[in-house]
C-alpha positions in Angstrom: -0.7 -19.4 -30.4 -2.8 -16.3 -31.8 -1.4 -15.7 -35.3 -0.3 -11.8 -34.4 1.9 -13.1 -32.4 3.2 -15.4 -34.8 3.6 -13.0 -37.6 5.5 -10.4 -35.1 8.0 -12.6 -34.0 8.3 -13.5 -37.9 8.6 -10.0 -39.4 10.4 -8.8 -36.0 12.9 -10.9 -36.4 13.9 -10.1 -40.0 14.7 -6.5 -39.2 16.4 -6.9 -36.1 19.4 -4.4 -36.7 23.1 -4.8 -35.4 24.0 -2.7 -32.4 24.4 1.1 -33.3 28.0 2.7 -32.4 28.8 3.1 -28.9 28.5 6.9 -28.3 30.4 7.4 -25.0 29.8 9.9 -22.7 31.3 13.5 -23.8 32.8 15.8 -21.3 29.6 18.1 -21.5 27.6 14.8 -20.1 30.1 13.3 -17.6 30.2 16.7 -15.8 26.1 17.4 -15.8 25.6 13.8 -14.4 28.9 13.9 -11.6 27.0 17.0 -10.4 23.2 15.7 -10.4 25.2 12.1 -8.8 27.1 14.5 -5.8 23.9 15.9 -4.5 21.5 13.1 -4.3 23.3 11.5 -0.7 25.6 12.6 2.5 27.3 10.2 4.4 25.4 7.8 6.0 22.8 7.5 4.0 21.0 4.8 1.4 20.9 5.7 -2.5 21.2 4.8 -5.7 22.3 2.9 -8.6 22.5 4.5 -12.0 23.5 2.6 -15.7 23.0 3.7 -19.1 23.2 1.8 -22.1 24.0 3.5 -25.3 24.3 2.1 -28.7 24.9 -1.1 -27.5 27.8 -0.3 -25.2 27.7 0.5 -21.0 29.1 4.5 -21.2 27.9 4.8 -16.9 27.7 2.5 -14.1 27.6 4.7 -11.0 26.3 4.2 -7.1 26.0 6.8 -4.4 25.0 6.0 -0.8 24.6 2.6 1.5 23.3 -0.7 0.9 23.0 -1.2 4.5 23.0 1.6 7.5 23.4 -0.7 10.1 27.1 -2.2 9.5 28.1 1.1 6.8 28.2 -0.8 3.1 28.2 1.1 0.5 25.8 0.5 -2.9 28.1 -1.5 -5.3 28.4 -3.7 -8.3 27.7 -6.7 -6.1 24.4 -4.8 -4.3 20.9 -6.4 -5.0 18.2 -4.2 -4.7 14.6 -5.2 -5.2 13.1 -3.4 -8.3 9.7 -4.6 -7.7 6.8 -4.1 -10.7 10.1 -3.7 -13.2 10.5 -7.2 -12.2 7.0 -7.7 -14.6 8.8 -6.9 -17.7 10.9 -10.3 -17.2 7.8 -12.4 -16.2 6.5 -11.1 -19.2 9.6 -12.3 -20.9 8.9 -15.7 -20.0 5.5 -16.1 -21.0 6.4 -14.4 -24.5 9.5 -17.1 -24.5 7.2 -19.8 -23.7 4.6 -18.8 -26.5 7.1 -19.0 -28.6 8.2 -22.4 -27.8 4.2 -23.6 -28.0 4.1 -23.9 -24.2 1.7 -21.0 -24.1 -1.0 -19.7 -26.4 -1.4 -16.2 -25.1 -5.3 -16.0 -26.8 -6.4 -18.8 -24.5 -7.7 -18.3 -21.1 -5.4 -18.3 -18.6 -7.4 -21.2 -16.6 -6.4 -24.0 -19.4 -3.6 -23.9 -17.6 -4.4 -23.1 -14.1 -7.1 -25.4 -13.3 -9.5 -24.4 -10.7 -8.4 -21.3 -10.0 -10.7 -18.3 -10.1 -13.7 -20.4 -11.3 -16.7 -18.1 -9.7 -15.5 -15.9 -12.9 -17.5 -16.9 -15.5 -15.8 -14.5 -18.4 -13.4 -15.5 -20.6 -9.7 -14.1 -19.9 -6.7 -14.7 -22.0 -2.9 -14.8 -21.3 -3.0 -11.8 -22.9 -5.4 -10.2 -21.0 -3.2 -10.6 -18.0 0.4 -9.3 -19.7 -1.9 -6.2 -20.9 -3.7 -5.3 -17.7 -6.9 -5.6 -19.8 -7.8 -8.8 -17.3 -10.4 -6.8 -15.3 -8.6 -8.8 -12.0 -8.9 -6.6 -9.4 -5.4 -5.8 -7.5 -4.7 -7.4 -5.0 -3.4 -5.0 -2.4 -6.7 -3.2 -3.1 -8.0 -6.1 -2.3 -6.4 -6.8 1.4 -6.8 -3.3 2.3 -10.8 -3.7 1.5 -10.1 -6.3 4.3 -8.5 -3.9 6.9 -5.4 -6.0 6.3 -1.6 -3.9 6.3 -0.1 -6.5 3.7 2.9 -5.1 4.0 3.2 -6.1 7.7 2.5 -9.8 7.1 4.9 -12.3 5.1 2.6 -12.6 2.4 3.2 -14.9 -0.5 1.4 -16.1 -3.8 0.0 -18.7 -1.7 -2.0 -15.8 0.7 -2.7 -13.7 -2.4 -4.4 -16.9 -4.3 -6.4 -17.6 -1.5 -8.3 -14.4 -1.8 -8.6 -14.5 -5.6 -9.9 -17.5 -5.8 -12.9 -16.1 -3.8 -13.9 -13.6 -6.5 -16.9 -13.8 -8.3 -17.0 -9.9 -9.9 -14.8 -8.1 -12.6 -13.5 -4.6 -12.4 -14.9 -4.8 -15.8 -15.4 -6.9 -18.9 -12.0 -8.5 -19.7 -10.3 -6.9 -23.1 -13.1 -3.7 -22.5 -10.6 -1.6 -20.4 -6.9 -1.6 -19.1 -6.7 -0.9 -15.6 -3.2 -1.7 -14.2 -3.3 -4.7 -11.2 -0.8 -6.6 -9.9 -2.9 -9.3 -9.4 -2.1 -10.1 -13.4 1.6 -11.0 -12.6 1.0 -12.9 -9.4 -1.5 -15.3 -11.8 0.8 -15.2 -14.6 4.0 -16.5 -12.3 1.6 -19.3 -11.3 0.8 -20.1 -14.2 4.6 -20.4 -15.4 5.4 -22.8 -12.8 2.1 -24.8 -13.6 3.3 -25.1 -17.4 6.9 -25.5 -16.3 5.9 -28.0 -13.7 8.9 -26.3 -11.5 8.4 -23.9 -8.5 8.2 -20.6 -10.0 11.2 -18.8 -8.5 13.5 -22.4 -9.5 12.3 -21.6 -13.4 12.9 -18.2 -12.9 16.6 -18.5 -12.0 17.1 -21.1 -14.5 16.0 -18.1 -17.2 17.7 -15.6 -15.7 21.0 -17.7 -15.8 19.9 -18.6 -19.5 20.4 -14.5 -20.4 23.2 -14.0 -18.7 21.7 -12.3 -15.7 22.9 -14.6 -12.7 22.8 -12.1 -9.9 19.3 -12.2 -10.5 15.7 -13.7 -8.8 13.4 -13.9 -6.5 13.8 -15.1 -2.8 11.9 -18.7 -1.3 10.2 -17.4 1.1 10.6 -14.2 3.9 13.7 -15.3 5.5 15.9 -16.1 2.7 18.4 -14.2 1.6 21.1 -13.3 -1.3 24.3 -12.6 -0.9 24.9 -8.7 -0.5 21.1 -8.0 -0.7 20.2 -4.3 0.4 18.1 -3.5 3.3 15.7 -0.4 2.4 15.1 2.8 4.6 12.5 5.5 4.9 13.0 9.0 6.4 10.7 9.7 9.2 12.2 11.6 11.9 15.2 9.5 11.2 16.1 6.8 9.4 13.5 3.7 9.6 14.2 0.2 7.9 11.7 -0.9 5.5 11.6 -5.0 6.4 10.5 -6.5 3.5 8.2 -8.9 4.9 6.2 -9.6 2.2 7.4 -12.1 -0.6 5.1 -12.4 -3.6 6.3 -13.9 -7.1 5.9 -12.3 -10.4 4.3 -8.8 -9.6 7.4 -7.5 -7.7 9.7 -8.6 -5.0 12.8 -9.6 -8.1 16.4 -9.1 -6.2 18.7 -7.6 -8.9 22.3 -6.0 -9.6 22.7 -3.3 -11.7 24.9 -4.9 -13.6 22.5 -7.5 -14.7 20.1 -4.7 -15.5 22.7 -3.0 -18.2 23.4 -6.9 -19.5 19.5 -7.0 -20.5 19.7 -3.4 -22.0 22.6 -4.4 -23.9 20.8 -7.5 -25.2 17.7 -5.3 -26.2 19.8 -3.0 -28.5 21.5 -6.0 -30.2 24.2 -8.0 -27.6 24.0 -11.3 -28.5 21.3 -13.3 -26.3 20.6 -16.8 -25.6 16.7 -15.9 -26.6 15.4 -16.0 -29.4 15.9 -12.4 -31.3 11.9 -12.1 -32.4 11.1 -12.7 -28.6 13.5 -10.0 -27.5 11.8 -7.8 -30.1 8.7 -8.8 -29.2 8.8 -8.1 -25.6 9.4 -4.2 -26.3 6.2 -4.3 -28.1 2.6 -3.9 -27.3 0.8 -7.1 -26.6 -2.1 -6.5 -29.0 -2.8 -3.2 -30.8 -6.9 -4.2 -30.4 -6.6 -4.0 -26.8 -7.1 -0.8 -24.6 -4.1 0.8 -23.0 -0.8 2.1 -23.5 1.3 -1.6 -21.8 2.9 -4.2 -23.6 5.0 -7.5 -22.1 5.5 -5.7 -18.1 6.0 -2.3 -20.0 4.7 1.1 -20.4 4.2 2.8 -24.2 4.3 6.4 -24.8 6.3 9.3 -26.3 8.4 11.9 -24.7 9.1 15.5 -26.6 8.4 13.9 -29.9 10.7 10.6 -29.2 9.4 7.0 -28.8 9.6 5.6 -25.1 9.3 2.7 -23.3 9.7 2.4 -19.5 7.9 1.2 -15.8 8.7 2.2 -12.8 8.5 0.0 -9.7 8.0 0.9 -6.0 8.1 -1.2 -2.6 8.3 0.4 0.8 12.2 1.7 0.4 12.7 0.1 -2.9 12.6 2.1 -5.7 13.2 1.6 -9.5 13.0 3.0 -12.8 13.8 1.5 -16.3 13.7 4.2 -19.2 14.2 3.1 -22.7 14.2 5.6 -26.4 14.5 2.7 -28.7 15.2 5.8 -31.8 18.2 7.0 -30.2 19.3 3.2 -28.7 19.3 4.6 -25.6 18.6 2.7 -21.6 18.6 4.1 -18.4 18.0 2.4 -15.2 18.2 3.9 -11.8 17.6 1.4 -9.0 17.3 3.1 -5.2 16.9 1.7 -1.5 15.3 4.8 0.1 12.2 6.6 -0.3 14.2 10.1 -0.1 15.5 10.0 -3.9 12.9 10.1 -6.8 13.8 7.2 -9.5 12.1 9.1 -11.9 12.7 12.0 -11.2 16.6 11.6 -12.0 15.7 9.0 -15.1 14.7 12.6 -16.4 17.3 14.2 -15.8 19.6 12.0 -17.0 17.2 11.7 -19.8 17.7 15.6 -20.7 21.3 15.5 -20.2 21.8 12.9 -22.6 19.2 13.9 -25.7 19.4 17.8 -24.6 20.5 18.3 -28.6 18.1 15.4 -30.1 15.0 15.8 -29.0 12.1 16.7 -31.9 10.0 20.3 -31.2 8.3 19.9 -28.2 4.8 18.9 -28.1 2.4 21.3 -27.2 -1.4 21.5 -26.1 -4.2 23.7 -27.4 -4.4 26.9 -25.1 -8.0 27.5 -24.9 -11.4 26.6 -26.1 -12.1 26.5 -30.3 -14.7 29.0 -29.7 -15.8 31.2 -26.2 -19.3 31.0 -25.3 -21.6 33.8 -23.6 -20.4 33.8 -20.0 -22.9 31.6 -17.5 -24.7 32.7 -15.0 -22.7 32.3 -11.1 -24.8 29.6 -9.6 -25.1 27.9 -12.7 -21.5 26.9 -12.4 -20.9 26.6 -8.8 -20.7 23.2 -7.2 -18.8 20.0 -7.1 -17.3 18.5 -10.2 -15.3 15.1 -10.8 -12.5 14.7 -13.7 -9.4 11.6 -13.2 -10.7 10.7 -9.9 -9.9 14.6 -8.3 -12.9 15.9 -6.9 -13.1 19.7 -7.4 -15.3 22.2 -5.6 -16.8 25.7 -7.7 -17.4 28.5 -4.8 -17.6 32.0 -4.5 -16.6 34.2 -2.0 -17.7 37.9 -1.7 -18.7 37.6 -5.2 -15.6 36.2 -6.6 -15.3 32.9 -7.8 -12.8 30.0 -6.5 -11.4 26.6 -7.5 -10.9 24.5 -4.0 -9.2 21.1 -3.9 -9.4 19.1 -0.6 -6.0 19.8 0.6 -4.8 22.3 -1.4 -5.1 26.4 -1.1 -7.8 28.1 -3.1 -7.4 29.8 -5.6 -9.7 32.8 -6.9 -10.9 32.3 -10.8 -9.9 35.5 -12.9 -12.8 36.6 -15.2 -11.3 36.6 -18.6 -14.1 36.8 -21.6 -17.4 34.7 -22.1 -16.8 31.2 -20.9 -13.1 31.6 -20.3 -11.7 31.9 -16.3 -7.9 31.9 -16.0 -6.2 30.8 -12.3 -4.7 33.9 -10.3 -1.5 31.6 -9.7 -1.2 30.8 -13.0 -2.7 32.9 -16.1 -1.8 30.8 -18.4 -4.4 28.2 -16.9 -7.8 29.1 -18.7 -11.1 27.2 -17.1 -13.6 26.9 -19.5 -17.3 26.2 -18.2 -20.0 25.1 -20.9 -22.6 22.2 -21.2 -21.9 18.7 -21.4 -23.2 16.3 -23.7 -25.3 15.0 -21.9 -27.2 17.6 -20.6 -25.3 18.3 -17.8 -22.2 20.8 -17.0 -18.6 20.8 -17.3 -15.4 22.5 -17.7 -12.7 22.0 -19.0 -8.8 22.5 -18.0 -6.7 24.0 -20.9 -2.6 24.5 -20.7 -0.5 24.3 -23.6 1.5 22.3 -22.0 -0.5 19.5 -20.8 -3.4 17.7 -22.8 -6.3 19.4 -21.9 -8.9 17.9 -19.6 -12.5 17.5 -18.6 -14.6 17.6 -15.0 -18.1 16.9 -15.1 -20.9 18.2 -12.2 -22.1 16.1 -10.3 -25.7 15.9 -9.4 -26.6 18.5 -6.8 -26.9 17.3 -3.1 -30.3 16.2 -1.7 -32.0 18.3 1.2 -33.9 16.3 3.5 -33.2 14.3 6.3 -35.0 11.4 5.2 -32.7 11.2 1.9 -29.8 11.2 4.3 -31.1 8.9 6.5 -32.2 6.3 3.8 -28.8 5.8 3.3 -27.8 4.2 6.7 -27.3 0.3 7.0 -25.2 -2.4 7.3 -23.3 -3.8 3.8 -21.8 -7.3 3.4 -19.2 -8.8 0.9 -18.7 -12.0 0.8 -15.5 -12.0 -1.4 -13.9 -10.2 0.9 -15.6 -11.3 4.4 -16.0 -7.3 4.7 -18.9 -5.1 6.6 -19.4 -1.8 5.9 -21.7 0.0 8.6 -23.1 3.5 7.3 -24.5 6.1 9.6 -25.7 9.8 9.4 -24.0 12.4 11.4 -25.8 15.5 9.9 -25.9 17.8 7.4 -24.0 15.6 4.3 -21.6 14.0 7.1 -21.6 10.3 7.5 -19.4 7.7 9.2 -18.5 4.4 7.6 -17.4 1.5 9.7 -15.0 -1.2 8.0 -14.7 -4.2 9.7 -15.0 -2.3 13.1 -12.5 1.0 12.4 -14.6 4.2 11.9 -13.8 7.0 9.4 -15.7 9.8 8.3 -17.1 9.6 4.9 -18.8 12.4 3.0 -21.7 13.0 0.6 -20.6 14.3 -2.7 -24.0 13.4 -4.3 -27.2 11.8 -4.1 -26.5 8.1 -3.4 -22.7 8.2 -3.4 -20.5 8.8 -0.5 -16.9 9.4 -0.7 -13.5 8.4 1.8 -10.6 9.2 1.3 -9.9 7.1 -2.5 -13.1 5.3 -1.0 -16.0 5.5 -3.8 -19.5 4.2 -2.2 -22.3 3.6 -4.8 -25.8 2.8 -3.6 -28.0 0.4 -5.8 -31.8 0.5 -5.8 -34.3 -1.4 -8.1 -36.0 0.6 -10.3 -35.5 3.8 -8.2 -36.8 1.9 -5.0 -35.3 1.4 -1.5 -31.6 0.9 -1.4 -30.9 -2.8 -2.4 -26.8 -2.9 -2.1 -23.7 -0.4 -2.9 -20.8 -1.0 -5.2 -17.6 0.3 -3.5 -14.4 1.4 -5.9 -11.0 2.2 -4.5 -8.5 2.5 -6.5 -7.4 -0.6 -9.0 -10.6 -2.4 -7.7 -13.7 -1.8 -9.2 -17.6 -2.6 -8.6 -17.0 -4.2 -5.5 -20.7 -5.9 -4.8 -22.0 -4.8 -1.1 -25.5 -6.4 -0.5 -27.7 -4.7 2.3 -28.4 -6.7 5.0 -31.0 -6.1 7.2 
């Protein structure tokens, strides 16, 4: 086992501290959350489960709505609702628990104990790599829909998702170089448990999660099988639609769950007393490895909110809906668990969130406003054209001599003049856009709000103008991961279709030897700045997919 590890569960351990004073909810609180609770649902309709912890103790346990539309039951104690990625934070758990039994060393690759599995890979990647998202796997569902597949319409399992993997032989990148979430990680990482535990994953699992108390807890066999008062999910489209489930992968989602077994792990994590070992359950609300890239730990998110410590995921599947918000300062939980896509998890987390720290939270943090220094003011058609920043593509145009900011699928909106550099949106003044040189040679500008950290979009390289530049670009594109053709032709102007595997979209030029559509990112290759050789396609949490021409 890596010695970090070793030396956190050691020092972790030490300083576990008892469980703080139960602090129940005051009449100020119980009021604020009965009202935000009486207007999530009507009659008739799915909802939601909602717990908080605090200072060791339960202080709400509340449900609103139906667990099944179809026969009228309402969301109760007994309900199971599938909390999908949260269910990574307890295959985390295991692994951790395992490492600390010398089952698992977390700094070995993951293929000591998975034999044969992902071998056109030639790089090096750990356990570790795999909890943290650092892996450089590419996910999964990206993957199927590359293939033209709806995974969500086929009863999937590990088995399916296995098959594909195993037929990778690229990297979204160098594993440990980057974190880029994928849920491919967890699917891997529950195979690898039930290699190492020589038991079928979701029998190891319930063993565990009977081991911590949590009995109402795990994952089904297989599409078909059930658990007693399981919850159907719904959608809202011109009425009420059930979400089926079909589906039924282990370790990245797909964990059935009460919300009474969620508040019995939150009360173990601020000091209950726990069949685990008390470094482990320390441990898991850690990050993996400080050295690695990212913000994750064991199946959890790392950040701060208005000054405080936090730690929290959020999980999504069709209807299913979860959220698990944790301020470790203030020994605070919340979990909100939901069956329809109508109510935002998160978005009542923070609410209840508010509610409950209204009076503890730090100063709120806030962002610079505007530039360190305003530059002389560049000329118009200096500044106008397309620029790309966290994978938004935004257009620079003017209009009857006024400049605009247009985002495909949003209104426009004109760019006030302010001084030198320094534009400010008409919808919102206090939104300053600065343009100035990059550094590397290039353009820019950069978003400022004092509000939000400020960031950056870069030009892109102006569009080419003749036809034989678009019509170089035309071909047929094979992956052999994937068994997927992509068919390029020229329309006119910088409009091109792409075929996929037979189904025809529209794709557009955004600059010379990239094509965009939709998330869709098409990257031509040449050798040394000859003919066209390949493209790398990106969409999403998959990466550098390789795309060799064919003639």
């Amino acid at each position: 086992m890596r010695n970090h590890i070793v030396s956190a569960f050691a020092a972790i351990a030490c300083t576990l501290s008892l469980p703080a004073l139960a602090q129940p909810l005051d009449d100020a609180e119980s009021a604020a959350i009965d009202e935000v609770m009486g207007e999530l649902t009507s009659e008739g309709e799915p909802g939601v489960a909602v717990g908080v912890v605090r200072g060791g103790e339960v202080i709400l346990e509340a449900y609103t709505g139906e667990a099944d539309l179809a026969h009228g039951i309402p969301l109760g104690p007994e309900t199971r609702l599938n909390i999908a990625s949260n269910a990574k934070q307890y295959v985390a758990l295991m692994a951790l628990d395992m490492a600390n039994r010398g089952m698992v060393d977390l700094d070995e690759d993951f293929r000591t104990y998975l034999p044969g599995v992902m071998e056109g890979v030639d790089q090096r990647i750990t356990v570790a790599d795999l909890i943290s998202h650092t892996s450089g796997i590419r996910d999964i569902y990206n993957l199927w829909s590359l293939t033209g597949v709806t995974w969500y319409e086929r009863p999937y399992r590990n088995r399916d998702a296995m098959e594909l993997l195993n037929r990778q032989t690229g990297l979204n990148f160098d594993p440990g170089s980057e974190h880029l979430y994928s849920n491919s990680n967890y699917i891997l990482l529950a195979e690898l448990i039930a290699a190492v535990s020589g038991q079928d994953f979701h029998e190891y699992a319930g063993e565990f999660f009977a081991r911590i108390g949590m009995e109402d807890t795990g994952w089904r066999r297989r599409y078909g099988a059930f658990f007693p008062n399981q919850a159907r999910a719904y959608g809202q489209w011109n009425g009420w639609l059930e979400d089926p489930a079909i589906a039924n992968l282990f370790g990245d989602g797909f964990l059935f769950t009460t919300l009474g077994d969620q508040l019995a792990w939150e009360q173990q994590l601020q000091g209950a007393a726990s069949a685990l070992d008390a470094g482990v359950i320390a441990a898991s609300q850690a990050r993996v490895d400080d050295a690695l890239p990212g913000a994750y730990g064991y199946g959890l998110e790392h950040g701060t909110y208005r000054g405080l410590q936090e730690i929290s995921h959020v999980g999504s599947t069709g209807g299913f809906n979860a959220y698990v918000r944790r301020f470790p300062e203030r020994d605070l939980a919340i979990v909100v668990m939901g069956n329809t896509t109508q109510i935002s998890v998160v978005g009542l987390g923070y609410t209840i969130s508010d509610i409950l720290l209204d009076d503890s939270y730090p100063e709120e943090q806030s962002y610079a406003a505007g530039p360190e220094a305003v530059l002389a003011r560049p000329a118009t058609e200096v500044i106008l054209g397309l620029y790309e920043g966290s994978n938004t593509l935004i257009c620079i145009t003017e209009r009857d001599g006024e400049l605009y900011r247009e985002i495909e699928g949003r209104d426009p909106v004109r760019l006030i003049h302010e001084d030198g550099n320094v534009f400010a949106y008409e919808s919102n003044a206090d939104l300053k856009m600065v343009f100035e040189p990059s550094g590397d040679g290039g353009r820019q500008f950069r978003i400022f709000l004092s509000s939000q950290p400020t960031s950056s979009y870069r030009m892109l390289a102006p569009l080419p103008e003749s036809d034989a530049s678009f019509a170089e670009l035309e071909g047929r594109f094979v992956n052999p991961e994937t068994d997927t053709e992509i068919v390029i032709e020229h329309v006119s102007g910088t409009d091109f279709v792409m075929i996929k595997n037979g189904r025809r979209r529209d794709a557009q030029m955004v600059q010379g030897d990239e094509l965009r559509w939709n998330d869709y990112r098409l990257r031509y290759q040449r050798d040394d700045g000859g003919p066209i050789t390949g493209m790398l396609v990106d969409n999403g949490r998959m990466l550098n997919v390789d795309f060799p021409r064919v003639e």
